[in-house]
N, CA, C and O atoms as a Tinker XYZ file with bonds, in Angstrom:
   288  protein
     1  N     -3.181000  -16.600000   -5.524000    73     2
     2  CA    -3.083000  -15.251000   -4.987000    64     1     3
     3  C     -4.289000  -14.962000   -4.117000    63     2     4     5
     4  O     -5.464000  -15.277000   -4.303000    81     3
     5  N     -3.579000  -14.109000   -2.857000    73     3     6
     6  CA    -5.199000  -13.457000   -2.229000    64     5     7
     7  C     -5.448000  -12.650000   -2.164000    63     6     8     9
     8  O     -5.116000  -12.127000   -1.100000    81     7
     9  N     -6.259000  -11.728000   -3.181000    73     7    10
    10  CA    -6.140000   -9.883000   -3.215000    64     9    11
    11  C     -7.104000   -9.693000   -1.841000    63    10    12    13
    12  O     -8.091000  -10.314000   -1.449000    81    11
    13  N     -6.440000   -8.674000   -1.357000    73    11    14
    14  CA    -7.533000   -7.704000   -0.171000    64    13    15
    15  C     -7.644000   -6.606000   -0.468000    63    14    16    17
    16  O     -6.696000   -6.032000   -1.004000    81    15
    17  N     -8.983000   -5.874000   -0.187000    73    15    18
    18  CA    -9.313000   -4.710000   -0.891000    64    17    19
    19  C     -8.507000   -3.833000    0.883000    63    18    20    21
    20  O     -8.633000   -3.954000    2.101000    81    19
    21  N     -7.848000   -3.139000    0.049000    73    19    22
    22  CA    -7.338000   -2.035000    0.886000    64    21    23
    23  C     -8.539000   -0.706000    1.513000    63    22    24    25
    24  O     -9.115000    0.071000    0.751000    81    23
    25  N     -8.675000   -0.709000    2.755000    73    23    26
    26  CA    -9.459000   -0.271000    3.133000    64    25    27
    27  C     -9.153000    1.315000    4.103000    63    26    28    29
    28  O    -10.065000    2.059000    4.464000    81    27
    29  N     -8.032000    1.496000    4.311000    73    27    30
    30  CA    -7.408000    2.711000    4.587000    64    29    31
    31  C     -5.980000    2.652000    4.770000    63    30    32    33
    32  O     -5.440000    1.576000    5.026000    81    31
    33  N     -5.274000    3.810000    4.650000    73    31    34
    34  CA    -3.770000    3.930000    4.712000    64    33    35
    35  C     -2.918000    5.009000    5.731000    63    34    36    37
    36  O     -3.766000    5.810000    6.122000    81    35
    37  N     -2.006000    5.248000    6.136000    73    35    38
    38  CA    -1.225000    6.085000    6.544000    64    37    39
    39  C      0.023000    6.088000    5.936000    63    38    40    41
    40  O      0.656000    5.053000    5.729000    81    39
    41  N      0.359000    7.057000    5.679000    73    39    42
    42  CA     2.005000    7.698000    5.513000    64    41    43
    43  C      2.956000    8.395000    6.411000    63    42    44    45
    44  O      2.306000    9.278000    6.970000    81    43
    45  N      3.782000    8.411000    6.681000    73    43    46
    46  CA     4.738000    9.021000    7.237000    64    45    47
    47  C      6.398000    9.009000    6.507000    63    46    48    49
    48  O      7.195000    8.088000    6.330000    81    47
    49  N      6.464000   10.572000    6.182000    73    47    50
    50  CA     7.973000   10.581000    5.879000    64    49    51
    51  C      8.981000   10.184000    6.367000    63    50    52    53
    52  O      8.498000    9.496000    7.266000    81    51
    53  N     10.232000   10.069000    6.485000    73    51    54
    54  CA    11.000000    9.971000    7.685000    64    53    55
    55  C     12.096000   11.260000    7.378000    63    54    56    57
    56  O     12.252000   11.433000    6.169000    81    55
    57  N     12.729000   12.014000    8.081000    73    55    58
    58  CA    13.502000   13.059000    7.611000    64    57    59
    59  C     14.569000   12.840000    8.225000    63    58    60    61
    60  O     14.992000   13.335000    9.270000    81    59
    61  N     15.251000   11.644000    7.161000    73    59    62
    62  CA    16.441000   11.636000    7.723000    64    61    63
    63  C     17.475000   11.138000    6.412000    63    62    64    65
    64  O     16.948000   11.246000    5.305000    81    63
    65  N     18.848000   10.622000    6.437000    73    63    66
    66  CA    19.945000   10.736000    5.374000    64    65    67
    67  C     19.259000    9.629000    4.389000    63    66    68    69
    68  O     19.488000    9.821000    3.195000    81    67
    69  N     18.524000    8.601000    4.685000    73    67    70
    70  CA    18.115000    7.349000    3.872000    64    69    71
    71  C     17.010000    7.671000    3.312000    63    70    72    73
    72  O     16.730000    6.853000    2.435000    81    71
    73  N     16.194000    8.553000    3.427000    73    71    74
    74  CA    14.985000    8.863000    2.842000    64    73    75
    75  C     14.290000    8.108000    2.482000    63    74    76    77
    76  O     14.000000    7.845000    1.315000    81    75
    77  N     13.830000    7.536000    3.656000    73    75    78
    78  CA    12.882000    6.547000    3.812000    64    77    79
    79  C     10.994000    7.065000    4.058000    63    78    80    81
    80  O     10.476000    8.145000    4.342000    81    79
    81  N     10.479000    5.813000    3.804000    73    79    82
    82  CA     9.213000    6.447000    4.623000    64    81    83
    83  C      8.157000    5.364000    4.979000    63    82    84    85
    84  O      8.164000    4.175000    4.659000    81    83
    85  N      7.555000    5.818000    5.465000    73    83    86
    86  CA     6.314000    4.433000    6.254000    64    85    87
    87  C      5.222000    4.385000    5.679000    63    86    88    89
    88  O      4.635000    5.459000    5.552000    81    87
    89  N      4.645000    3.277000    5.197000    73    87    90
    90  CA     3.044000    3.156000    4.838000    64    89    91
    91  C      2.632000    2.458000    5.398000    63    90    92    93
    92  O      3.107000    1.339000    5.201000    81    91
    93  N      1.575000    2.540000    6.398000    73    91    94
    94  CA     0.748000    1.157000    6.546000    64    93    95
    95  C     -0.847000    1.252000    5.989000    63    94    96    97
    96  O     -1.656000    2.167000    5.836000    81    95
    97  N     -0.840000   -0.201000    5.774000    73    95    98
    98  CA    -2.125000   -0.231000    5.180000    64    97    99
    99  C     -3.533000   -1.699000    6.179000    63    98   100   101
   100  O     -3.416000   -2.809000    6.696000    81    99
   101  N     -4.286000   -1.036000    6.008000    73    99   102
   102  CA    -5.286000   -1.873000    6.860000    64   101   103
   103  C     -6.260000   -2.289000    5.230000    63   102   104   105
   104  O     -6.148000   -1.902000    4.067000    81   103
   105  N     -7.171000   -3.238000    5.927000    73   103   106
   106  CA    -8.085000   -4.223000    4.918000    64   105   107
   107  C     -9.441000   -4.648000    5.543000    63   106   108   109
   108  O     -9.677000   -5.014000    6.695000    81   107
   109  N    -10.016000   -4.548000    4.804000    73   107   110
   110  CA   -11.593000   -5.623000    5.231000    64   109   111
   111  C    -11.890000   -5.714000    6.803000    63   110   112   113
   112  O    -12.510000   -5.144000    7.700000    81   111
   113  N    -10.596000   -7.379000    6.424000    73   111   114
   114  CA   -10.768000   -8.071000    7.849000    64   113   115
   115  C    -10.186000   -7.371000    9.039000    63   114   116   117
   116  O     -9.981000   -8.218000    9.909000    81   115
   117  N     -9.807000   -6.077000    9.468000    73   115   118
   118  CA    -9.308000   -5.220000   10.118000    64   117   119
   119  C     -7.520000   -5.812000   10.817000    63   118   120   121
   120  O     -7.016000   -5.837000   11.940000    81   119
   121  N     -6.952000   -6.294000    9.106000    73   119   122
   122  CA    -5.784000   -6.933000    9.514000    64   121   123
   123  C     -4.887000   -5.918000    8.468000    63   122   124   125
   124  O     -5.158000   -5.627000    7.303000    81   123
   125  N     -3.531000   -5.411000    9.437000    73   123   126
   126  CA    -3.055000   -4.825000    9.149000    64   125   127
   127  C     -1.379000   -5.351000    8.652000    63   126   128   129
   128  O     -0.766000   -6.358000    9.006000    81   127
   129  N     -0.844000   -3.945000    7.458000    73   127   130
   130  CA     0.332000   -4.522000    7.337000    64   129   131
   131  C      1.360000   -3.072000    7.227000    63   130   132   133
   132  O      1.029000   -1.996000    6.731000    81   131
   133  N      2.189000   -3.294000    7.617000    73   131   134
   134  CA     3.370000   -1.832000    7.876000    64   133   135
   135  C      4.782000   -2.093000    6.752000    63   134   136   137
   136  O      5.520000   -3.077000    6.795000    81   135
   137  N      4.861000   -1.322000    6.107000    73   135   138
   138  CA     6.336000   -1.230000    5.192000    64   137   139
   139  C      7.314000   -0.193000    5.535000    63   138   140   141
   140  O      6.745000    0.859000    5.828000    81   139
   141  N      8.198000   -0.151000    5.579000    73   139   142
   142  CA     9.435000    0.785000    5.420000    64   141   143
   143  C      9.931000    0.690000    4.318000    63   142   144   145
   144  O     10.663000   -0.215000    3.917000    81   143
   145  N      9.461000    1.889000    3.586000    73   143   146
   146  CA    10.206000    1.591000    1.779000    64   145   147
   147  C     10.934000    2.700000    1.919000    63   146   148   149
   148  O     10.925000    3.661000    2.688000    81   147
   149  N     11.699000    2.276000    0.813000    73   147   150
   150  CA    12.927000    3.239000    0.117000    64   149   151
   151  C     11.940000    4.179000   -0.576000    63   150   152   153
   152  O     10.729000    3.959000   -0.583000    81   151
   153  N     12.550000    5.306000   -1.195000    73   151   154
   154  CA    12.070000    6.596000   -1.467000    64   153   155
   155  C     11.212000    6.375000   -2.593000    63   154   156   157
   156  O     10.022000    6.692000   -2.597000    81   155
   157  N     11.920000    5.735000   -3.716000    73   155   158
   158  CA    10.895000    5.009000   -4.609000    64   157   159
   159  C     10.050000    4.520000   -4.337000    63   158   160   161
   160  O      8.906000    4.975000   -4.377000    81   159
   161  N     10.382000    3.481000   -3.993000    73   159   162
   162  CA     8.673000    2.792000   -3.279000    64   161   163
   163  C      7.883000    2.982000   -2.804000    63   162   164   165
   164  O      6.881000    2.268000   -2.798000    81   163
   165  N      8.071000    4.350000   -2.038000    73   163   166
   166  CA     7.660000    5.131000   -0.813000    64   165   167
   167  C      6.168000    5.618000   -1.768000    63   166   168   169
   168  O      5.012000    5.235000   -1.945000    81   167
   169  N      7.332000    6.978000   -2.313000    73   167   170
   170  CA     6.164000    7.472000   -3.628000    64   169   171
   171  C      4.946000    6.492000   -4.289000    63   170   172   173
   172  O      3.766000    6.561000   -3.944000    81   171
   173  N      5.453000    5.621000   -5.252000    73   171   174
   174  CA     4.693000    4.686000   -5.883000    64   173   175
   175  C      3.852000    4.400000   -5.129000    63   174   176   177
   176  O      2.842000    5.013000   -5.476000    81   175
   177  N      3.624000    3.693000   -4.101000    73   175   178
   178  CA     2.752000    3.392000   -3.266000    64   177   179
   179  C      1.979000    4.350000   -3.290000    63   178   180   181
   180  O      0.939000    4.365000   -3.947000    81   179
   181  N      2.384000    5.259000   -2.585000    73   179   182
   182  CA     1.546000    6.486000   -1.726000    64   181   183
   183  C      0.512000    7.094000   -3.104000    63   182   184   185
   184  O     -0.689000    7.299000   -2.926000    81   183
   185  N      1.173000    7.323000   -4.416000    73   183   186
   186  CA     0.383000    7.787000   -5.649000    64   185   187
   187  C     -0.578000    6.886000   -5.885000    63   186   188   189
   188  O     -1.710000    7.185000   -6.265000    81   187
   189  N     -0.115000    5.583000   -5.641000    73   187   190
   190  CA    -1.554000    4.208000   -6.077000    64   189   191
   191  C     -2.718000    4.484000   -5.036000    63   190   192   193
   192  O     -3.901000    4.325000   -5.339000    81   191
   193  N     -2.454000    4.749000   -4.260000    73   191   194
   194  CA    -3.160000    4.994000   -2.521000    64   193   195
   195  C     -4.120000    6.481000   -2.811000    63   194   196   197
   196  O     -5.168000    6.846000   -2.279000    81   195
   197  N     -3.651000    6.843000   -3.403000    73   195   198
   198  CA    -3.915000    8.079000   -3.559000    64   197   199
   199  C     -4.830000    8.677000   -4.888000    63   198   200   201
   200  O     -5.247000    9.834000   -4.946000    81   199
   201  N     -5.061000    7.570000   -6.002000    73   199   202
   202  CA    -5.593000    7.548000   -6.934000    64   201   203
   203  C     -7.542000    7.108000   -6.770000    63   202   204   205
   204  O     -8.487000    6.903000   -6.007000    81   203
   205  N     -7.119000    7.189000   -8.017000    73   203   206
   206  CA    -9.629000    7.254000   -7.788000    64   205   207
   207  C     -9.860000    5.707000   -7.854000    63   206   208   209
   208  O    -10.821000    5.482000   -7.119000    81   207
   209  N     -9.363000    4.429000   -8.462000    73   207   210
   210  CA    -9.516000    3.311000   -8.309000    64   209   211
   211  C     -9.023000    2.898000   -6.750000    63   210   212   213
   212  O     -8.087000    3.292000   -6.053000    81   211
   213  N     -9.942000    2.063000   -6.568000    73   211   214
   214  CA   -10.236000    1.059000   -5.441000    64   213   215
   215  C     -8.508000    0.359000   -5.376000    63   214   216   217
   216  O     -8.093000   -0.062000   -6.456000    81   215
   217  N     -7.586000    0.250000   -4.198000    73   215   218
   218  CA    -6.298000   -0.561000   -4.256000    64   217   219
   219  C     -6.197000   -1.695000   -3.505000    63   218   220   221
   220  O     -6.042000   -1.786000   -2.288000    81   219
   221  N     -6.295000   -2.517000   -4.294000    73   219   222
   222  CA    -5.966000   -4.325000   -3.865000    64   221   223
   223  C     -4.412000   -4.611000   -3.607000    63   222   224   225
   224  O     -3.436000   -4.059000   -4.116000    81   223
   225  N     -4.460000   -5.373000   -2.908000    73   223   226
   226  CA    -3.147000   -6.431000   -1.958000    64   225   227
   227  C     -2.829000   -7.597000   -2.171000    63   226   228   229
   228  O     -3.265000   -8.262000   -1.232000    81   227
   229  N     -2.277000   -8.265000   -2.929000    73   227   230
   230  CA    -1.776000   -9.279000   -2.956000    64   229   231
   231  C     -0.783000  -10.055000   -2.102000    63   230   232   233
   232  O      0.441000  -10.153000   -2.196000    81   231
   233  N     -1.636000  -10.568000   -1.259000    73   231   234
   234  CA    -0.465000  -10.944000    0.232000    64   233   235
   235  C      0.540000  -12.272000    0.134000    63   234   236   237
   236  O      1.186000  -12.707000    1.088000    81   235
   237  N      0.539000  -12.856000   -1.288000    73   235   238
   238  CA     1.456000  -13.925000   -1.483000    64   237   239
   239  C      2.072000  -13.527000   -2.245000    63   238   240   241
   240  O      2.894000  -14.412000   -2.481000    81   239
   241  N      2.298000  -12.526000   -2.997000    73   239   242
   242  CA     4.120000  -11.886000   -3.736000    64   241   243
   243  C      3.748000  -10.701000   -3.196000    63   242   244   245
   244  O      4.063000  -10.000000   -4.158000    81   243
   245  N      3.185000   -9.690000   -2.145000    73   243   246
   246  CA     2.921000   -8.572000   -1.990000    64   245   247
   247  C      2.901000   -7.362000   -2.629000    63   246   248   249
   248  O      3.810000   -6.555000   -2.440000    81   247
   249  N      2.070000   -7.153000   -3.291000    73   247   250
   250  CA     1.946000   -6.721000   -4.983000    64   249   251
   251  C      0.905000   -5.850000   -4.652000    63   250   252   253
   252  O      0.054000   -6.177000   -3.826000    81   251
   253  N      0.897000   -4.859000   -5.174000    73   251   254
   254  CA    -0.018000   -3.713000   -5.344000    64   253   255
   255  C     -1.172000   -3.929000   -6.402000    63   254   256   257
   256  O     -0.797000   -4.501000   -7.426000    81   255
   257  N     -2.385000   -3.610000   -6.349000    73   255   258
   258  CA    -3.053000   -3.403000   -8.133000    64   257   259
   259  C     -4.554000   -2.336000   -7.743000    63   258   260   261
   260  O     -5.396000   -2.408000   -6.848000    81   259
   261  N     -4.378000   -1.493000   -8.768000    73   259   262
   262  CA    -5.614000   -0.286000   -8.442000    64   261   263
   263  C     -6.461000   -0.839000   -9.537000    63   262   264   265
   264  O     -6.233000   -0.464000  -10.687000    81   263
   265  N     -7.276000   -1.568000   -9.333000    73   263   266
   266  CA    -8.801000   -1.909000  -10.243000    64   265   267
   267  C     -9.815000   -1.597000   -9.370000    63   266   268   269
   268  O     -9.627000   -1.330000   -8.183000    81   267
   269  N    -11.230000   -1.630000  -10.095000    73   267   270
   270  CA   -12.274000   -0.812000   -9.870000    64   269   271
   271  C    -13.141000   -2.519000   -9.642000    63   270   272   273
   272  O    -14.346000   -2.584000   -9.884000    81   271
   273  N    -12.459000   -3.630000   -9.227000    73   271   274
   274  CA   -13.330000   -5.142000   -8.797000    64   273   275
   275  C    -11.975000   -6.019000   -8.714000    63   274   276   277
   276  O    -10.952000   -5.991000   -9.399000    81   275
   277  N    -12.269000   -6.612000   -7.883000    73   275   278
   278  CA   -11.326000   -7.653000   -7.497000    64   277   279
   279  C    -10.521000   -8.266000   -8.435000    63   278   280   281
   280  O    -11.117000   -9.162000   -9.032000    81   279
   281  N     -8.767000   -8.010000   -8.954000    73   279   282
   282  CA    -8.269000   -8.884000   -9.720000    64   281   283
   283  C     -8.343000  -10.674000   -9.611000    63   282   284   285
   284  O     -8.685000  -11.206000   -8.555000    81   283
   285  N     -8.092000  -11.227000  -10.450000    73   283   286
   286  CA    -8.381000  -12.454000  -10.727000    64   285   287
   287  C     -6.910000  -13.249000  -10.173000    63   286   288
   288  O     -6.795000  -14.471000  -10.270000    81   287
């Protein structure tokens, strides 16, 4: 696995019948990545993003994790 410490985010709703919405997230190395999630996912994300722990990236199963030091 290669965690990257997530280093800022954006959201955007989308207001439309699929209720979708956009996150992108930037890292470290000023390399970025963009999702279109479903409404669930949308949320979840955005609450991890949004919490007081530090949020890591796992860019080989693309996996979320909010720890306070680099998962293992």
């Amino acid at each position: 696995m290669s965690w990257k410490k997530v280093t800022d985010y954006w959201a955007e709703w989308k207001i439309e019948e699929d209720r979708r919405g956009n996150i992108g997230i930037s890292f470290v190395d000023d390399q970025r990545v963009f999702y279109d999630l479903s409404h669930e996912n949308f949320i979840t994300i955005l609450n991890l993003l949004q919490g007081d722990k530090p949020v890591w990236f796992d860019d080989v199963d693309e996996s979320f994790k909010a720890s306070g030091q680099e998962p293992k």
